[in-house]
C-alpha positions in Angstrom: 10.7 79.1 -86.5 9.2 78.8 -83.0 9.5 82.2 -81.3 9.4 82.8 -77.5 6.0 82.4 -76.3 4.2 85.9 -74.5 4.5 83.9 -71.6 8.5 82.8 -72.1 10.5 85.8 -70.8 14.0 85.7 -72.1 15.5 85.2 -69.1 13.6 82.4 -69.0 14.6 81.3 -71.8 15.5 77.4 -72.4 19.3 77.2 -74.3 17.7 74.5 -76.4 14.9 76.6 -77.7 17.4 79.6 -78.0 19.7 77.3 -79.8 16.7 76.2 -81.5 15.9 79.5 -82.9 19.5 80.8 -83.7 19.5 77.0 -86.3 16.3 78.4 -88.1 17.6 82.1 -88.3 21.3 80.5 -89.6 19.6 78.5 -92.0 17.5 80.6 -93.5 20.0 82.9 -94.0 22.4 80.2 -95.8 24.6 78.8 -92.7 25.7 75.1 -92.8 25.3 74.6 -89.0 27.4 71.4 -87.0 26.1 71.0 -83.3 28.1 68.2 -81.3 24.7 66.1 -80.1 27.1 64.1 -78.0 29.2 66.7 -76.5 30.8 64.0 -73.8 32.8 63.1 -76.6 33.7 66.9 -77.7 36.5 68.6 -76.1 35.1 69.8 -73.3 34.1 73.8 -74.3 33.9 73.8 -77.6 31.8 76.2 -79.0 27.8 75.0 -78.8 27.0 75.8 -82.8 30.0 76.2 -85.9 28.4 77.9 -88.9 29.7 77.9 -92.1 28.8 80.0 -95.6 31.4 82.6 -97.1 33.0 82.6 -93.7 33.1 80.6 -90.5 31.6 81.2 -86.9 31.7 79.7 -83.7 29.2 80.4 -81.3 28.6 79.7 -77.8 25.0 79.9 -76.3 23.8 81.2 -73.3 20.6 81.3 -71.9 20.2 85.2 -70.0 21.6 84.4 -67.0 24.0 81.3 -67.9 27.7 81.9 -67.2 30.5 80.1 -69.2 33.0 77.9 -67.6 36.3 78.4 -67.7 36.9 75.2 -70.4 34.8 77.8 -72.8 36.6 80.8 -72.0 39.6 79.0 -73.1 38.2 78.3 -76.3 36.6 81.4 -77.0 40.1 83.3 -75.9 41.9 80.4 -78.6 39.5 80.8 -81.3 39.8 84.9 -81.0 43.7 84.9 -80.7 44.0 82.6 -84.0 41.9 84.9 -86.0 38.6 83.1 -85.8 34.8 85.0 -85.8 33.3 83.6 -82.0 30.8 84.7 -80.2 29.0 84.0 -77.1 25.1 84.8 -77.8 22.1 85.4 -75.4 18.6 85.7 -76.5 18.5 89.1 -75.8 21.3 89.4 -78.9 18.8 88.1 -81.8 18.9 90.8 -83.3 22.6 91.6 -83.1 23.1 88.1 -84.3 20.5 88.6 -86.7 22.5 91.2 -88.3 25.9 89.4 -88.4 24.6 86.2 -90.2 23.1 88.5 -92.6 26.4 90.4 -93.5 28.2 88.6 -96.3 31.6 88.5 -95.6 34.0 89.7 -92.7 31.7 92.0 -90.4 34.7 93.7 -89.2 35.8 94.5 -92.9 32.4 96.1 -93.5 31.4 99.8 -93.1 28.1 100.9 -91.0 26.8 99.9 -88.2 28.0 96.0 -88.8 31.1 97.1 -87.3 29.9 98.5 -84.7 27.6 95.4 -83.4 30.5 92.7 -84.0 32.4 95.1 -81.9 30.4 95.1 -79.0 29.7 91.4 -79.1 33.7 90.7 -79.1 34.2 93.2 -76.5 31.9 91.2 -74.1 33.2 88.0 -75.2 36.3 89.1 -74.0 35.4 90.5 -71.2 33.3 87.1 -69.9 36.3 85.0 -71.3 38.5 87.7 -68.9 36.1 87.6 -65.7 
């Protein structure tokens, strides 16, 4: 996995090399990972990354300072109101993100501190999807 360079704040951050790095972590952890290379064809919003194992994901990527458009808030908003796990990740949320590919199964069915970071990542997802 290529990790940010010293140089390479993360608000500097390319969204290809974050998406880069969030493919390695997914994979290594066991995610099947679809990425729509020719998005002009895609819906327009659709989530950036769908991973797949025990359980399903959809993630939108954001460099630090990126802001979603309103097509993505839509989708984010649809995925969460049918039931689905999204997310929209920054690089400063590796390690949150980290910790929810690792959890087998629902995070929000777990008990520990799981709960608590899936949580606060849907609670800012809705609150970007709401702004």
């Amino acid at each position: 996995m290529r990790l940010v360079s010293a140089l390479t704040t993360l608000a500097d951050l390319p969204e290809k090399e974050w998406q880069a790095q969030v493919v390695q972590l997914a994979r290594t952890l066991g995610w099947r990972h679809f990425h729509a290379y020719r998005s002009t064809k895609s819906p327009a919003g659709f989530p950036d990354l769908t991973l797949v194992r025990e359980r399903i994901i959809f993630v939108e990527l954001k460099t630090e300072r990126g802001k979603l458009t309103d097509a993505q808030k839509d989708w984010i908003e649809a995925l969460l109101h049918a039931g689905a796990e999204a997310y929209v990740w920054r690089p400063a949320d590796l390690d949150r993100a980290g910790r929810i590919l690792a959890q087998r199964g629902d995070p929000f069915q777990a008990r520990g501190e799981i709960v608590s970071i899936a949580a606060s990542l849907r609670k800012r997802v809705l609150d970007e999807a709401a702004a």
